[in-house]
Every structure is written in C-alpha cells, then in structure tokens.
N, C-alpha and C positions, 0 to 999 in steps of 0.2 A: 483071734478072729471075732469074738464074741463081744471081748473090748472095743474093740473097733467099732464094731456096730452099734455098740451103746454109746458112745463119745458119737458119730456119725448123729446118730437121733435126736441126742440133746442137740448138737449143735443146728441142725434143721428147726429141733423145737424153737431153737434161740430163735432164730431167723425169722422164723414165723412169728414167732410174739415181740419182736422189735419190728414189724416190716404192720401187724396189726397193730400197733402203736403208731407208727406213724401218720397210717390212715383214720386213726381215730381223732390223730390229732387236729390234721388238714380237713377232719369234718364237723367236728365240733370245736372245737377253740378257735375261739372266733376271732376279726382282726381287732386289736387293740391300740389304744391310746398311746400305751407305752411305745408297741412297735412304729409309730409313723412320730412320734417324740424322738425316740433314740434315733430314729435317723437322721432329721434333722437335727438334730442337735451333737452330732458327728461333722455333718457338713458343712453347718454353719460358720462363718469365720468369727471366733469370739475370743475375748481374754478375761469376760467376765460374766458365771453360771450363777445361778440363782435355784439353792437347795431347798426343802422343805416340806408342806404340806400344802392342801386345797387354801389353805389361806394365803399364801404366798400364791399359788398360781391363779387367783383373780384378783391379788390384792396387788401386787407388784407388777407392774409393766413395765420389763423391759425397754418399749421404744421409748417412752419417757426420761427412763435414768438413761439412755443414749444419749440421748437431748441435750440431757443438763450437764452429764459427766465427759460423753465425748469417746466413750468405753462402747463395747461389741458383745451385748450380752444375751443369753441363753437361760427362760425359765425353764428348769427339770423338776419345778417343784409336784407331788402327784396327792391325792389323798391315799396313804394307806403305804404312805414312805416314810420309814422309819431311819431313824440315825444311822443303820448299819448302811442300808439302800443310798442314801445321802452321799457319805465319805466314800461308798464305792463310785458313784457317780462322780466324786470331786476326782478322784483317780481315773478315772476312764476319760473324763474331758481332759484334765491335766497332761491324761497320755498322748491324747489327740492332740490338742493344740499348747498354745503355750497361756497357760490359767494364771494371771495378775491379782483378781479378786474372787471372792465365793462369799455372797450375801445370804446367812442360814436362817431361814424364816422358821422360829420357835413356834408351837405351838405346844403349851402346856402340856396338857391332855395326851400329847403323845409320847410324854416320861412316864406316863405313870399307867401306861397300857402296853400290854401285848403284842408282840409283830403278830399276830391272829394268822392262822390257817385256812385264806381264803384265798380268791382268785387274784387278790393284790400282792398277795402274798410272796408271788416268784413272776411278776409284770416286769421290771427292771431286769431281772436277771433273767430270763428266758430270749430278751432283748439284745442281752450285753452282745458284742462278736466276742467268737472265738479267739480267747488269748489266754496269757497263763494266770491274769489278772482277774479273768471269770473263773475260773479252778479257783483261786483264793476263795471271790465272793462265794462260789458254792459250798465252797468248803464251813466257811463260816454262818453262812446263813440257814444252809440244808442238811449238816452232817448229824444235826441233833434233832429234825424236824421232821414232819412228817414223807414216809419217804416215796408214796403218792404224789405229792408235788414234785419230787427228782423227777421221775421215771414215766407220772401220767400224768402230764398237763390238763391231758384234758378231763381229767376227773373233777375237778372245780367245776366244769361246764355238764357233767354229766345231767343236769335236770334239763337241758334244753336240746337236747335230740330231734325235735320236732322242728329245730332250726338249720340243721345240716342242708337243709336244699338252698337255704341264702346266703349261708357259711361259704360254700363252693362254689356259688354265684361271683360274690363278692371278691372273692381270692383269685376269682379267674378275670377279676375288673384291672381298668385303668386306674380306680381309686387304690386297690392295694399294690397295685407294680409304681406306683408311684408315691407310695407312702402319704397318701392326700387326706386331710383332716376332716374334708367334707361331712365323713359319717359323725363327727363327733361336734358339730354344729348344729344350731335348730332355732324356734324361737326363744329360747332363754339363753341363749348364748352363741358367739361364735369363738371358736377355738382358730389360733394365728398360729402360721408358721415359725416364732419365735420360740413358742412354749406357753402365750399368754394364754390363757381364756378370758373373753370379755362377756361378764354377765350383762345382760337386756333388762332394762327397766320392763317387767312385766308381774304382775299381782301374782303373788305368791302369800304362801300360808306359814306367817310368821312365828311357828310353835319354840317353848324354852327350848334348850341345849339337850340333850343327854347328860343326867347328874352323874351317870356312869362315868364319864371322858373328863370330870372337874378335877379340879387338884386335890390330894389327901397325902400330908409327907407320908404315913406309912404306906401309903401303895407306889411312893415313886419307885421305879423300875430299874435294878444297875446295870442292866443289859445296857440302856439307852445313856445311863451316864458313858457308860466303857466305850460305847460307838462314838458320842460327843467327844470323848478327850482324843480316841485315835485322830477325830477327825481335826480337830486344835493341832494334836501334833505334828501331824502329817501338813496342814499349810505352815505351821512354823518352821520345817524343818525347809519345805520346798519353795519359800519367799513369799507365799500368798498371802496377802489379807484376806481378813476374816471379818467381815459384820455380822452379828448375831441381832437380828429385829424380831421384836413380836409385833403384829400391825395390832391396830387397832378394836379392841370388840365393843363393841355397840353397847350405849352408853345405858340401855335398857338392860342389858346381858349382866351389867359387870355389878348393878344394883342385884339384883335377883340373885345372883350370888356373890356377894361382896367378899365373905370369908375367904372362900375357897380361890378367889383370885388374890385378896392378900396375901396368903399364904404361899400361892405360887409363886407369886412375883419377889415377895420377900425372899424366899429360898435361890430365886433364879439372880437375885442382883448378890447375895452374897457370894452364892458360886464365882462370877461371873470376874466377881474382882480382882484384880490381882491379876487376870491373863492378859496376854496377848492380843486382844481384839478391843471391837467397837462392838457396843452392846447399846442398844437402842431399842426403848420400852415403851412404843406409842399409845396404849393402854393407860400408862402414868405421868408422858409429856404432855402437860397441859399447852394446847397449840391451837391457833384458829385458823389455821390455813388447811385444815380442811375437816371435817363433818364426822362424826363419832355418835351422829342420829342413827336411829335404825333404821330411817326412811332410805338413807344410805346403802343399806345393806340389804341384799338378796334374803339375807333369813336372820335368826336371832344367834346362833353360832358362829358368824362373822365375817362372810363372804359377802364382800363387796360388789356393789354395779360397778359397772365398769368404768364409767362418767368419774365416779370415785376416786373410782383406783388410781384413775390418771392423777386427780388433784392430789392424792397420797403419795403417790409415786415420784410427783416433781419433790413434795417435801424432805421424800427421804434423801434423795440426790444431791440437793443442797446442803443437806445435817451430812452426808459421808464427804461432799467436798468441804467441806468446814472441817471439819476432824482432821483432813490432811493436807490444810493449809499450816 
C-alpha cells in the first residue's frame, strides 16, 4: 500500500512539473523565426533548399535563382545553423518533397565555432514535426548537451518574463495561427514567404567583424567537418546535387583581414577537391557582375542589401547553370 502511494505521488509530481512546463513554455517562449520558416517551408512546393547561415539568407534569393534556373526553391538558411542543423534540414525537406539540389552557403567562421547553448541553439529542432527523423536530430544534437534545452525551452527566454503578457497576446493572434512573418519584418528588412530576408538600404553602423568567428586552422572544429561529410554523403547517396558557395564579404572586410581569410579559403578549396560537388568561392572569383563594395552590404561581416543580393543571385544561377551544361 505504501508503495502505491509513493509511485501515486511521484507520478502526480510528474504531471505537475510537465503540465508547469508546458505553461512556461506558452508564456515565455516566444514566436519564432524558425517556427513560421519551418512551416512554410513544409508547404511549399520545392525541389530546390538553400542551407546555411545569415549570409545565405540575405545573400541568396531564391526567386531570383527561379528565374534564371527554372527550379522551386526554399531559403532555410538561419544565423546560428550549424552543419548538423543543415543536413537535418536537407532530410526533413528531402522527406517532404522530392529535393533535386541543396546550395550550402559556407560560411567560415562557422567551422571553427561552437553550436553555443543559446536560444538558436534547438530553433530548428523544437520546429521539426514529430517523426522518427526528430528522435535522430535530438538524439545527436541534445544527448551530449545541455539538458535545460531538452526539457525547458523556455529557459533561454527565462530573462524576459516581463514579456509573457505579448507572448500570449501574440500566440492567441491570426499572425501566429497562420505562421505570418509580419513580426519578423520592419524597417531594415522585410522577411518573404520563401525564407529570403531582404535587407533595406537604411544607414547602419558599419563596425569590423568579431576576430573571434575569423579563421585559425587550429580552432577549426571536427564536429562541423563530421556534419559536412554526413551531409555530402547523404545527397550522394540520395541523387542530390550539392553546391557549396561562399557569397561574397566586402571587399573592405577581406583587407582587414587578409590572413585569416587566406587561410580559410586555402584549407576550404583543398578539402573541397576531389568530391562530388560544385564549390564556388565568390570572395576569390574575380567578377563584375556584381559589387563586393561595402556600400553593398548591410554591415562589414557581409550581409547584403537586398538590391545586391538580387544582382548576386542572378550570377550565381547562371555559374550553377554553366557547371551542368
């Protein structure tokens, strides 16, 4: 009897502290990027995803490489997606629709860093639907990690509790029952139902890079090699092409630090060789067709305006339809 009671207790305890999880979660964790991204980008009819970082998703525009290529494509690229986040995305669209090509916007900086324990940290995967395909990514991404992120989302958001009364606002709107980008538009940008963001020609404060996020072979990261080659293997094995691009960083950026972009690039075309894909290095393709000013770019770390990205965008379309002529 006494057993009983004790299993009885805990299990009510359980209840209780997953049922206050819940509502912690719905008050604080607020709507995100990723969630109105992954939806669309479920629903959209595509055969061609666009992986990567914040440079890819205002450097590449989609409806652009439609244009020119004639392809149905989908940016998921996010800041704070790292190669594991990536290939799980190439498999979750793959699963959904039938995936032709996957253009993986490189960005240095993010070999030789950390997937960091922060609120980007399980955006993607808090996202994903329920399948056996999220069990994997949790499995890989969360079994070694911190385990506050499994279990309390909203423990990343725990400093803004002062915002639970717009949180619940929000959550009870037509903007979040319809997955609508609206919040995530303004005057520096508007965010598109594609996955693009189009940054605004608007005066901004054009400071260096963080020399933290630059290249140094000994801090490159083998976490982020080991997610790149799944991620090779897995379109070689399932017929997908693969382009690997770095866009362009402003021509101001690559002086200031010369070295440490040598060095990357040097490392990144030797890997590079030898596999299966198209690797395209717009940093080192001397090109006029379109602008590698800084007056171009949003900041000095190398996010494009938008106006930009278009004219980068049509070049890149053209260099992938060249390759598979």
């Amino acid at each position: 009897m006494r057993n009983s009671r004790r299993i009885l207790k805990i299990i009510i305890f359980l209840m209780m502290a997953m049922l206050f999880n819940e509502m912690m979660n719905y008050m604080i964790y607020p709507y995100t990027y990723s969630r109105a991204e992954m939806h669309h980008m479920e629903a959209s009819q595509l055969n061609q995803l666009i992986v990567g970082t914040s440079h890819g998703k205002c450097g590449i525009d989609p409806a652009v490489l439609d244009e020119v290529m004639g392809t149905k494509t989908f940016n998921s690229c996010q800041g704070g997606e790292y190669p594991i986040d990536s290939y799980y995305l190439i498999r979750e669209a793959d699963r959904v629709h039938d995936l032709k090509r996957v253009v993986y916007e490189l960005d240095p900086g993010y070999w030789v860093t950390g997937d960091g324990q922060n609120a980007q940290y399980i955006a993607y995967l808090r996202e994903f639907p329920n399948s056996p395909l999220k069990a994997l990514y949790w499995k890989d991404k969360l079994l070694d990690g911190d385990f506050r992120s499994t279990f309390f989302p909203w423990y990343f958001y725990r400093n803004q509790l002062m915002n639970i009364k717009e949180n619940i606002k929000q959550k009870q709107s037509e903007i979040y029952r319809n997955y609508s980008f609206e919040p995530f538009s303004g005057e520096g940008q508007t965010s598109r139902e594609d996955g693009f963001i189009y940054r605004n020609r608007i005066e901004t404060e054009k400071i260096p890079v963080d020399p933290l996020n630059l290249w140094e072979d000994k801090n490159l990261n083998p976490v982020n090699v080991k997610w790149f080659e799944k991620m090779y293997e897995y379109c070689k094995e399932e017929g997908i092409e693969l382009i690997v691009v770095i866009t362009p960083v402003p021509e101001e950026t690559l002086e200031l630090y010369s070295e440490n972009y040598r060095k990357a690039y040097d490392y990144l075309e030797r890997y590079m060789k030898g596999k299966d894909l198209i690797y395209l290095n717009y940093s080192r393709i001397v090109d006029d067709r379109y602008s590698r000013s800084l007056v171009d770019f949003a900041d000095q770390e190398g996010h494009m305006y938008g106006d930009a990205a278009a004219i980068f965008s049509r070049s890149l379309g053209d260099d992938i339809m060249n390759c598979f002529k």
